[in-house]
C-alpha positions, -999 to 999 in steps of 0.1 A, spaced: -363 -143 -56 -386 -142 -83 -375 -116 -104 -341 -128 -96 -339 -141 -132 -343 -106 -151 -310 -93 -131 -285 -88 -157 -248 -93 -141 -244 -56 -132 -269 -56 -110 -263 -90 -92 -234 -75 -78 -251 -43 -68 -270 -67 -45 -246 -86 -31 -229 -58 -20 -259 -42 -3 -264 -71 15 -232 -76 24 -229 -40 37 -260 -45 59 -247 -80 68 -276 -95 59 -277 -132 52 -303 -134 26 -317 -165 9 -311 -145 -20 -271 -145 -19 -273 -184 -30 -297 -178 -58 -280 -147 -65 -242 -170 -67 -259 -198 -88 -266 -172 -115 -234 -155 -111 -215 -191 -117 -234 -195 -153 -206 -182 -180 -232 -158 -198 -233 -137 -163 -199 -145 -157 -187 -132 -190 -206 -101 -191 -190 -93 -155 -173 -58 -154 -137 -59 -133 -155 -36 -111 -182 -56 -105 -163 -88 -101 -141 -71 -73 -174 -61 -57 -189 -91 -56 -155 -109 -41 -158 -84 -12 -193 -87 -8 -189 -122 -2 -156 -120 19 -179 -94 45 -203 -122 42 -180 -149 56 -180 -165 26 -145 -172 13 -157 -202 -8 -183 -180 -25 -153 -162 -33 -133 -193 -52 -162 -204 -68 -170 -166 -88 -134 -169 -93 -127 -205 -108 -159 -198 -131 -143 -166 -144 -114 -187 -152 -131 -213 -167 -155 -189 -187 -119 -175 -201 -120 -144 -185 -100 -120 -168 -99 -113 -133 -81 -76 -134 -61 -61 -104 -97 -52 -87 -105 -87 -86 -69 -102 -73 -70 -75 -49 -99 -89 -32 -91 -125 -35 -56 -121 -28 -70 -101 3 -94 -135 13 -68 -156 12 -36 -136 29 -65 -136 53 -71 -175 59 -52 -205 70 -53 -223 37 -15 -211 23 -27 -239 -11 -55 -212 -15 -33 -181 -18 -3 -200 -43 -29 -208 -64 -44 -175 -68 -9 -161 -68 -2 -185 -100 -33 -175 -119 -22 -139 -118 13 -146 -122 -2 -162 -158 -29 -134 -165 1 -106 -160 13 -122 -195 50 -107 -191 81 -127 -177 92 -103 -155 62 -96 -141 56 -133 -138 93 -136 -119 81 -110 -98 50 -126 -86 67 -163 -82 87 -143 -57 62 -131 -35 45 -163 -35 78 -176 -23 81 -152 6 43 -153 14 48 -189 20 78 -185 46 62 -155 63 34 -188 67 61 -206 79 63 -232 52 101 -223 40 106 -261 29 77 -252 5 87 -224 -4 125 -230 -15 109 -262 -32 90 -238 -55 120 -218 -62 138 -250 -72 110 -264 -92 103 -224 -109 137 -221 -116 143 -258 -131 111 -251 -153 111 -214 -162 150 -207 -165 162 -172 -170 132 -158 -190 112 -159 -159 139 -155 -130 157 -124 -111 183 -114 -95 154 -112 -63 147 -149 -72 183 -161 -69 192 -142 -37 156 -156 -21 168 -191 -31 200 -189 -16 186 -174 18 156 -205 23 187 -225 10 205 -215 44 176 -215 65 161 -250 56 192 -269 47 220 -249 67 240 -247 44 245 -233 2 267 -252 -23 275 -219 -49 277 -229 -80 303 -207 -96 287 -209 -137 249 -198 -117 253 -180 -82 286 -155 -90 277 -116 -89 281 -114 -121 260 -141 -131 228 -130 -107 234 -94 -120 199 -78 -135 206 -66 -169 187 -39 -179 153 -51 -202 125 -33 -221 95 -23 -201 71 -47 -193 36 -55 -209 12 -65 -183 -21 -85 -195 -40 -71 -159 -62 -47 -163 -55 -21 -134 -72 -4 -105 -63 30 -109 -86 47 -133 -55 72 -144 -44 39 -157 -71 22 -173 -61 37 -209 -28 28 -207 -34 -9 -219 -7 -32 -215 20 -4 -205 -2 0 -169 29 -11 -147 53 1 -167 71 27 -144 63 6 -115 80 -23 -128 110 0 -143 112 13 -111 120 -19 -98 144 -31 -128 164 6 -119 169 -4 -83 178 -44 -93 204 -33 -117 218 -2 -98 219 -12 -65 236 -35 -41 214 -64 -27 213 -57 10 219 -18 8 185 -3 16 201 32 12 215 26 -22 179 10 -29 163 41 -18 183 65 -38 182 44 -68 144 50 -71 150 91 -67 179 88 -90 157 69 -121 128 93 -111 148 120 -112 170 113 -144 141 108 -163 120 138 -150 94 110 -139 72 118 -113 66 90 -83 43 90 -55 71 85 -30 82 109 0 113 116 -14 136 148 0 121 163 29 99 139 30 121 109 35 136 130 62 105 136 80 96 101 80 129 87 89 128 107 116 99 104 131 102 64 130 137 68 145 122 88 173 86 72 184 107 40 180 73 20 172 69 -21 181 48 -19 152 46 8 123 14 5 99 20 22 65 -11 25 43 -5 34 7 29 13 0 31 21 -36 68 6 -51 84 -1 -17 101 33 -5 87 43 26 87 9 39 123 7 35 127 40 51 105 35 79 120 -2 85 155 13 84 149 34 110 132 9 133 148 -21 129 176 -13 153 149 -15 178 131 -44 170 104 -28 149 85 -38 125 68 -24 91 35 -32 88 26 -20 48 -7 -23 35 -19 -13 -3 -49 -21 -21 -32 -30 -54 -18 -63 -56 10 -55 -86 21 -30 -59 25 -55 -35 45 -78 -56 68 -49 -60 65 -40 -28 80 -77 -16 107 -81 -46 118 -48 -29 119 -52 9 137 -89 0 163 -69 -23 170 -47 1 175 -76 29 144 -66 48 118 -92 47 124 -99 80 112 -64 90 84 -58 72 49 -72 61 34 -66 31 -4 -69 34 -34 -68 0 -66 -53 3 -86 -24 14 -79 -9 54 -113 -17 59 -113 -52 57 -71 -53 67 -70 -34 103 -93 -57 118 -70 -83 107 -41 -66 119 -55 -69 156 -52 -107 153 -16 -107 141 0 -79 162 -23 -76 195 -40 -45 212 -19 -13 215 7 -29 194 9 2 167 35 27 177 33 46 144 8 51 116 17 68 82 -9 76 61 -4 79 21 -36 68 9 -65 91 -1 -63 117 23 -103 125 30 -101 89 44 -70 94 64 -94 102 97 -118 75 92 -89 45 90 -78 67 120 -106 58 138 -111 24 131 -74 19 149 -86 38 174 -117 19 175 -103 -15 175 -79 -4 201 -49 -9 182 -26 22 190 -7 24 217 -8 53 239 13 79 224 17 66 190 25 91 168 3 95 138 19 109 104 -1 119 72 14 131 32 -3 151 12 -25 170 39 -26 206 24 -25 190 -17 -49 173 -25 -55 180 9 -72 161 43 -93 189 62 -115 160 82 -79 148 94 -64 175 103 -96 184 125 -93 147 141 -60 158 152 -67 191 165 -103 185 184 -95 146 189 -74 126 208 -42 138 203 -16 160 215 9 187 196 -9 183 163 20 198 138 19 206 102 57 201 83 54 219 50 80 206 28 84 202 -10 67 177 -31 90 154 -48 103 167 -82 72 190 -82 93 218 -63 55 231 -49 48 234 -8 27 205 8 21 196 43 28 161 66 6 166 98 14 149 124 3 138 162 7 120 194 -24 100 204 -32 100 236 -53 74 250 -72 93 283 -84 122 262 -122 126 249 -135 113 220 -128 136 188 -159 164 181 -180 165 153 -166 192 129 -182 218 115 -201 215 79 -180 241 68 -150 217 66 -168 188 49 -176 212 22 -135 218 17 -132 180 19 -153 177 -11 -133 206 -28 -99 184 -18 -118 152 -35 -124 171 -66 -89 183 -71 -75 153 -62 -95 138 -90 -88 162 -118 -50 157 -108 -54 123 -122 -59 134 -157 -38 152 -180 -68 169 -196 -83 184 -168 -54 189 -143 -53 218 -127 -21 247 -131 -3 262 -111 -24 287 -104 -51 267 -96 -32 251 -68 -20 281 -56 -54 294 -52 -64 258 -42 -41 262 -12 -53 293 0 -91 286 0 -80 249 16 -55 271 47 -85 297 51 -110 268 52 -91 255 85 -91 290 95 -123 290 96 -131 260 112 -105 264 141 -87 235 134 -52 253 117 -21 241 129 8 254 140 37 251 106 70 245 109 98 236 77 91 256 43 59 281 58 76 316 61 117 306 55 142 311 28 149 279 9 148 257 38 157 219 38 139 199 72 165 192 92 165 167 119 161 189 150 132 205 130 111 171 139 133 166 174 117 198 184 82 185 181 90 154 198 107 178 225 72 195 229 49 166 230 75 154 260 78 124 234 117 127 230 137 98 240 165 103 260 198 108 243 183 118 207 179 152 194 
């Protein structure tokens, strides 16, 4: 405490988040949060260190901790940055107080510094606040945003949310023929957009204001070339601007999109978690495929512009009802899930995150006793950049007919793996692997980072070599498993029956499908 005064603002937050990590309630945190509040500390705040400081204190229990480093960045005229929102958008998702979260919503919806974006964010603050069940509230907004902001700051997502809460509070919609006509609540194609956040993504961090571009363009392609309601059309107008413009995605496009599809359709989940949700494509896929049966998506993703997209998607495609779109790390977000959906709720878990943390969020569902008993768990990317410690928790854990689909990467036209598996609830705990592997999970971390960056990414030749070493890795450890799809065929496309047949094996297929 007394050397407290010689911490510059770095290092405040580097204790903190020790503390919070060991949980330790320290009369130090309050002397340490005084000095954060001062604006020469606050100021000299990187967003790195801001964002660990809001999750320190949100481990901590200490959500108003969390408002007051944030309402003295604001004040001190800086910016928060997607790090930051992430966290405090994660706090307040998390609590009662629906105020809190349009509030913080609003701040970043003024920080992004674009229109669009702006529209975009007004949005998912609308459907935030009915998923909270406080639709009056939230088709007041839309009224008020609308009557203020006009056009330059209103969608086509906008005016299709307003007339839905228009229905559902009030029963009934008076169209107005000059505002609410097709042709008047058609997008129209605009210039990309110039976000004012500065990102998470260090790929991204040098792309200044043009950050979200693709993401947001992505959006705007699927807004003015598709049908509201159509999730299919929605779907294949993201491939189709990816693909006209030779723009690469991070969405399980192609066999991908088959694979998932079909495994949703088939373990028919009462819940399906998604982690990674990026711009809103597997969701709609997954949900699609469910939502026959009552399902429901359960999306999470770390970076709050990606949610915003995420929502102004799902409602475009008419599937808000289906799916959930949650901010913030899966660390601090499963737990939360056990509140909202119950015990053994999960029925399917796809993983799109960083794949050498694929088995740890594994086992904190396990942990928390959120899977049902024969949930089926699906991963991306498992053989590039690669999940070795996954696959192993497959093979040696609890889990039955662990099965590697090797399949192209989207627009890439190179061979990756989705591993899946059916958990099963009675079997023994999962072994420790060998150190062999973690040595090819540090390999997969390492290529996985230089992919990121155009100076350093590695050729064709390196992934090719990458593969190998990464397949005789498993090998080694035991823990290879069996490939169907692309592995050993002539220009195959996945087919249907190709995941049917797994299901058939596990004894997992329902009756009447494959």
């Amino acid at each position: 405490l007394q050397k407290l005064h010689t911490f510059d603002s770095g290092n405040l937050a580097i204790l903190v988040w020790a503390l919070a990590q060991l949980k330790e309630t320290h009369p130090v945190v309050d002397a340490a949060l005084a000095r954060l509040k001062t604006p020469e500390i606050c100021l000299n705040l990187s967003s790195r260190a801001r964002s660990m400081l809001f999750l320190g204190f949100f481990r901590l229990g200490r959500p108003e901790a969390v408002d007051e480093i944030f309402d003295a960045t604001i004040a001190a005229g800086s910016s928060v940055g997607a790090s930051g929102y992430s966290a405090v958008m994660m706090s307040a998702e998390q609590g009662a107080d629906g105020d809190r979260e349009r509030r913080l919503q609003m701040a970043m919806a003024e920080e992004a510094q674009d229109d669009r974006m702006y529209a975009a964010i007004g949005n998912s603050l609308a459907i935030r606040l009915w998923k909270r069940g406080r639709s009056a509230e939230a088709l007041q907004f839309l009224r008020q945003h609308k009557a203020t902001m006009g056009r330059r700051r209103w969608s086509s997502v906008s005016a299709g949310l307003l007339k839905r809460l228009t229905l559902l509070v009030e029963g009934e919609y008076e169209n107005d023929p000059s505002e609410d006509s097709e042709e008047a609540l058609a997008e129209l194609w605009e210039a990309p957009v110039k976000s004012g956040i500065h990102p998470i993504a260090a790929t991204r961090q040098n792309e200044g204001p043009h950050a979200y571009t693709r993401e947001f363009m992505t959006l705007q392609a699927v807004l003015c070339g598709a049908p509201r309601g159509d999730v299919d059309a929605c779907m294949a107008a993201i491939e189709h601007f990816a693909e006209s413009r030779s723009l690469w995605l991070k969405i399980t496009a192609w066999e991908k999109a088959v694979v998932v599809h079909e495994v949703a359709k088939l373990s028919r989940p009462k819940v399906a978690i998604e982690i990674g949700a990026y711009v809103g494509y597997s969701a709609m896929n997954v949900a699609r495929a469910i939502r026959p049966y009552g399902g429901r998506v359960v999306s999470l993703e770390v970076d709050p512009m990606h949610v915003t997209i995420v929502r102004n998607m799902v409602e475009y495609a008419g599937l808000s009802d289906n799916v959930d779109v949650y901010t913030g790390y899966c660390f601090d977000v499963i737990p939360h899930l056990l509140d909202l959906y119950g015990p053994k709720s999960v029925g399917m878990v796809f993983m799109d995150q960083k794949g050498t943390r694929f088995h740890t969020d594994l086992a904190l569902m396990e942990e928390l006793g959120l899977l049902a008993d024969g949930a089926v768990i699906l991963a991306d990317n498992v053989l590039k950049p690669g999940a070795p410690l996954y696959i192993w928790h497959l093979m040696h854990g609890p889990y039955t007919t662990p099965t590697a689909i090797s399949v192209r990467e989207f627009l890439l036209q190179s061979e990756d793996w989705m591993v899946m598996g059916f958990y099963d609830e009675k079997a023994d705990a999962v072994k420790t692997p060998p150190p062999t592997l973690n040595r090819v999970a540090f390999e997969s971390d390492a290529f996985r980072k230089r992919s990121m960056f155009d100076a350093v990414a590695p050729s064709k030749s390196d992934w090719w070599a990458f593969s190998n070493r990464f397949v005789e890795g498993l090998v080694r450890a035991g823990c290879k498993p069996p490939v169907v799809g692309l592995h050993g065929r002539d220009n195959p496309v996945i087919q249907p029956h190709d995941i049917a047949g797994i299901f058939r094996r596990a004894g997992r297929l329902p009756p009447g499908a494959g």
